[in-house]
FIPA-287243 format. One record per residue: residue number from 1; residue in one letter; chain; x negated, y negated, z of N, C-alpha, C, O in turn. Coordinates in steps of 0.05 Angstrom, whole numbers, plus 5000, padded with zeros to 4 digits. Last residue first. Example, Ala and Ser with C-alpha at 12.3 -4.5 7.8 and 13.67 -1.06 7.14 Angstrom:
# residues 2
+-----+-----+-------+------+------+------+------+------+------+------+------+------+------+------+------+
!   n ! res ! chain !  n.x !  n.y !  n.z ! ca.x ! ca.y ! ca.z !  c.x !  c.y !  c.z !  o.x !  o.y !  o.z !
+-----+-----+-------+------+------+------+------+------+------+------+------+------+------+------+------+
!   2 !   S !     A ! 4743 ! 5045 ! 5142 ! 4727 ! 5021 ! 5143 ! 4742 ! 4999 ! 5157 ! 4732 ! 4977 ! 5161 !
!   1 !   A !     A ! 4736 ! 5114 ! 5156 ! 4754 ! 5090 ! 5156 ! 4736 ! 5066 ! 5156 ! 4715 ! 5066 ! 5169 !
+-----+-----+-------+------+------+------+------+------+------+------+------+------+------+------+------+
This chain:
# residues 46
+-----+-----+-------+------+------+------+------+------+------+------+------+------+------+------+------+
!   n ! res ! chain !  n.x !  n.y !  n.z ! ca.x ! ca.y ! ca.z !  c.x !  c.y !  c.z !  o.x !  o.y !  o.z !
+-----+-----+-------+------+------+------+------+------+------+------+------+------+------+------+------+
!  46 !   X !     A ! 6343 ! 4053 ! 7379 ! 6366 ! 4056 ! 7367 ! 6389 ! 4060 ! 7390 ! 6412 ! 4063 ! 7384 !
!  45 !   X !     A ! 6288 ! 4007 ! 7392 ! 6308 ! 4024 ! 7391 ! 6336 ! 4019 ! 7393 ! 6349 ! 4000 ! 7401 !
!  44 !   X !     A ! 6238 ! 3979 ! 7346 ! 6270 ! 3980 ! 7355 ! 6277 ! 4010 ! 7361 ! 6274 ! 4030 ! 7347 !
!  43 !   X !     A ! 6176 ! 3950 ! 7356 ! 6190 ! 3970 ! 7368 ! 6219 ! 3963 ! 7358 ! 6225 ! 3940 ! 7362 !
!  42 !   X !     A ! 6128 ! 3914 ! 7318 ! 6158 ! 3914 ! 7327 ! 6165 ! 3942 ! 7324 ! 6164 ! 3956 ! 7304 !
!  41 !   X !     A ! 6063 ! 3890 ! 7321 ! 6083 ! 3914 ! 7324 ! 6109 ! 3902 ! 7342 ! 6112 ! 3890 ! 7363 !
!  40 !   X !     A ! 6055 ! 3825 ! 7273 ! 6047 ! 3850 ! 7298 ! 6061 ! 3870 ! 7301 ! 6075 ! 3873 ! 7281 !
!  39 !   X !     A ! 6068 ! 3797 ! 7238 ! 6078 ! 3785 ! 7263 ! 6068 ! 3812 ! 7278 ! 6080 ! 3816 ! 7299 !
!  38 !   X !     A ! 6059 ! 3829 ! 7187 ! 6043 ! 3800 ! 7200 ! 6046 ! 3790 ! 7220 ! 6030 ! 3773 ! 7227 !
!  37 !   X !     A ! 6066 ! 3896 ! 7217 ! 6071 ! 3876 ! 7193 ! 6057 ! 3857 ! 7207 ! 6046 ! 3860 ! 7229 !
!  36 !   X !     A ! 6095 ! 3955 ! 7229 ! 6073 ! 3935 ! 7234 ! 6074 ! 3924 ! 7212 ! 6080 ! 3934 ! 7190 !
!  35 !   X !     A ! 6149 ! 3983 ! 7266 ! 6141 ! 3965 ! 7246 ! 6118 ! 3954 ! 7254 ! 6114 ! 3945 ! 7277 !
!  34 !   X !     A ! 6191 ! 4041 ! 7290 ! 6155 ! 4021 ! 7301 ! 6149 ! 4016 ! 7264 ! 6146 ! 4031 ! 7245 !
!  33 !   X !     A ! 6249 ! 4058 ! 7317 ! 6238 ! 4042 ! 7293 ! 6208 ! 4031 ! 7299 ! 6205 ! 4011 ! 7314 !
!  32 !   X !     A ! 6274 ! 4110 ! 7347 ! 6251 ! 4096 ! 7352 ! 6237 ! 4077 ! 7323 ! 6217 ! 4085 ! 7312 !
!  31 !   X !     A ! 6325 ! 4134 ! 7349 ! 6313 ! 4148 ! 7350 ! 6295 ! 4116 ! 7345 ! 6311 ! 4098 ! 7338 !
!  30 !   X !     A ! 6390 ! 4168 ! 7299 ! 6373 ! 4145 ! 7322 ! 6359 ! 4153 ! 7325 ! 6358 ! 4177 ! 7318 !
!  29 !   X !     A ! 6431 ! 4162 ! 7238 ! 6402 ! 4175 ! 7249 ! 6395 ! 4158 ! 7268 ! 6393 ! 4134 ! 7262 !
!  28 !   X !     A ! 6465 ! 4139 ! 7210 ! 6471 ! 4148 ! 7231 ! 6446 ! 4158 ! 7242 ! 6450 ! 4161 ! 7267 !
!  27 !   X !     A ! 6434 ! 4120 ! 7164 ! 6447 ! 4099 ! 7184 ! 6458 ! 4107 ! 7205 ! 6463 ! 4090 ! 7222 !
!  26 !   X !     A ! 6412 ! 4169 ! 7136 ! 6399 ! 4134 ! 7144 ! 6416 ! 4116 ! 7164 ! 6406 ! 4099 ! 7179 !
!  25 !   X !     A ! 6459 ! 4188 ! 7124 ! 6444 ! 4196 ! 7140 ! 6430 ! 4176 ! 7154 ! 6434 ! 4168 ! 7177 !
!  24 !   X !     A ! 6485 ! 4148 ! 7087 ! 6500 ! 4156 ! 7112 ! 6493 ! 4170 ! 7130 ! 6507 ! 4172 ! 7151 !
!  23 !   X !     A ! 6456 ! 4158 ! 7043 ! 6457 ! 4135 ! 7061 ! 6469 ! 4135 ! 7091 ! 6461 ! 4123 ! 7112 !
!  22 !   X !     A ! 6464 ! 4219 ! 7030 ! 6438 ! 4205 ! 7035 ! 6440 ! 4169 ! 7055 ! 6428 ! 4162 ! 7075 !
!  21 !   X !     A ! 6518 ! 4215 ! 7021 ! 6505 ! 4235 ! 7039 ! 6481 ! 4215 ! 7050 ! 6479 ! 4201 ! 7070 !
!  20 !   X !     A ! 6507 ! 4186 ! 6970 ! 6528 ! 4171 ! 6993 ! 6523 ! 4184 ! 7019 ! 6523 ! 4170 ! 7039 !
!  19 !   X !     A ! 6471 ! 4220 ! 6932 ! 6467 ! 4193 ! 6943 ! 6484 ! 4176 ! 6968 ! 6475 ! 4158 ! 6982 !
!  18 !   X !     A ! 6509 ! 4263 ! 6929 ! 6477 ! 4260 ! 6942 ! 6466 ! 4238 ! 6960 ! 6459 ! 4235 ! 6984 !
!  17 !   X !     A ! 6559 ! 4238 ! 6906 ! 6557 ! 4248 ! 6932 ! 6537 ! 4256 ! 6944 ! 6539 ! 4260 ! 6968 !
!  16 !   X !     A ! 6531 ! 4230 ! 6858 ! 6538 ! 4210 ! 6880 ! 6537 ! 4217 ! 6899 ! 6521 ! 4208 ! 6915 !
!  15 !   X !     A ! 6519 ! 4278 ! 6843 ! 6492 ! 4262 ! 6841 ! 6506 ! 4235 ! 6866 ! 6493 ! 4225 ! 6885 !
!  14 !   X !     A ! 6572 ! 4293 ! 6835 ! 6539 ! 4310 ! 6852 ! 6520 ! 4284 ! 6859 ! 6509 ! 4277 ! 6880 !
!  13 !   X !     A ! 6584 ! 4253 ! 6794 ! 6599 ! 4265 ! 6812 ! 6581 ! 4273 ! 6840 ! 6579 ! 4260 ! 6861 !
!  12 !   X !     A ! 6551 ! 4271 ! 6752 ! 6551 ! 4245 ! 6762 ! 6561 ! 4253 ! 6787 ! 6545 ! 4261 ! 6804 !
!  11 !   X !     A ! 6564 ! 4321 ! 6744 ! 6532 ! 4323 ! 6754 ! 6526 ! 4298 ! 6766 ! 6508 ! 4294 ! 6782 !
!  10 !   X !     A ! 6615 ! 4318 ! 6721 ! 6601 ! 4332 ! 6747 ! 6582 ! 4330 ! 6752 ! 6579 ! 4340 ! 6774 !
!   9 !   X !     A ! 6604 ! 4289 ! 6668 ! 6626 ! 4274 ! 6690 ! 6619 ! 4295 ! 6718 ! 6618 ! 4283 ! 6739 !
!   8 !   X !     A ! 6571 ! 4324 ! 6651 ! 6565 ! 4305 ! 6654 ! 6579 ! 4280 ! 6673 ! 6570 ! 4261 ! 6685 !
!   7 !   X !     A ! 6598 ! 4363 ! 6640 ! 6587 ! 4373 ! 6658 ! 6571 ! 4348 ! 6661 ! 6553 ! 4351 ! 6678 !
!   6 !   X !     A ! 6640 ! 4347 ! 6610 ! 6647 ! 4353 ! 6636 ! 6631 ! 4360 ! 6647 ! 6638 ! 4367 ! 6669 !
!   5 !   X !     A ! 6611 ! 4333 ! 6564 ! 6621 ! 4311 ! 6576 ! 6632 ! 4329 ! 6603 ! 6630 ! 4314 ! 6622 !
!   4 !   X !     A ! 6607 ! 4390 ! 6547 ! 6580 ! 4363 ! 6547 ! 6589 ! 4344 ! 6567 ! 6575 ! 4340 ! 6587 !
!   3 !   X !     A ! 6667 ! 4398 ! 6527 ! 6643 ! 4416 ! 6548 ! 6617 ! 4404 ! 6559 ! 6608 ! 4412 ! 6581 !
!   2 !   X !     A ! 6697 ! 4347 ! 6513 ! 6685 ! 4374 ! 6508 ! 6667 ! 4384 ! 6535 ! 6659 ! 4375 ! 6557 !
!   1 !   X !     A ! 6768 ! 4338 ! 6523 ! 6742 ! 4331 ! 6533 ! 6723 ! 4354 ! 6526 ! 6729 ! 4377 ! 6532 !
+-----+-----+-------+------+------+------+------+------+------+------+------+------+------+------+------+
C-alpha cells in the first residue's frame, strides 16, 4: 500500500470517528428543546 493511500485510509478513519463522536453528543446532551414553527412554541424537555 503506498504512502497516499494510508494516509487516506487514516484521515477516513478520523474523519469517522468525528462524525460518530459528533452524533453521539447530539443524543446524549439534555437540557431544554424550544421550537417555533406553524403550530406555535414547542417546549421539550429532556
Amino acid at each position: 500500500m503506498s504512502r497516499n493511500a494510508l494516509y487516506l485510509v487514516i484521515g477516513l478513519l478520523v474523519a469517522g470517528v468525528v462524525v460518530v463522536g459528533y452524533l453521539y453528543y447530539q443524543e446524549s446532551r439534555s437540557g431544554i428543546d424550544i421550537k417555533i414553527g406553524e403550530d406555535g412554541i414547542t417546549i421539550d424537555g429532556n
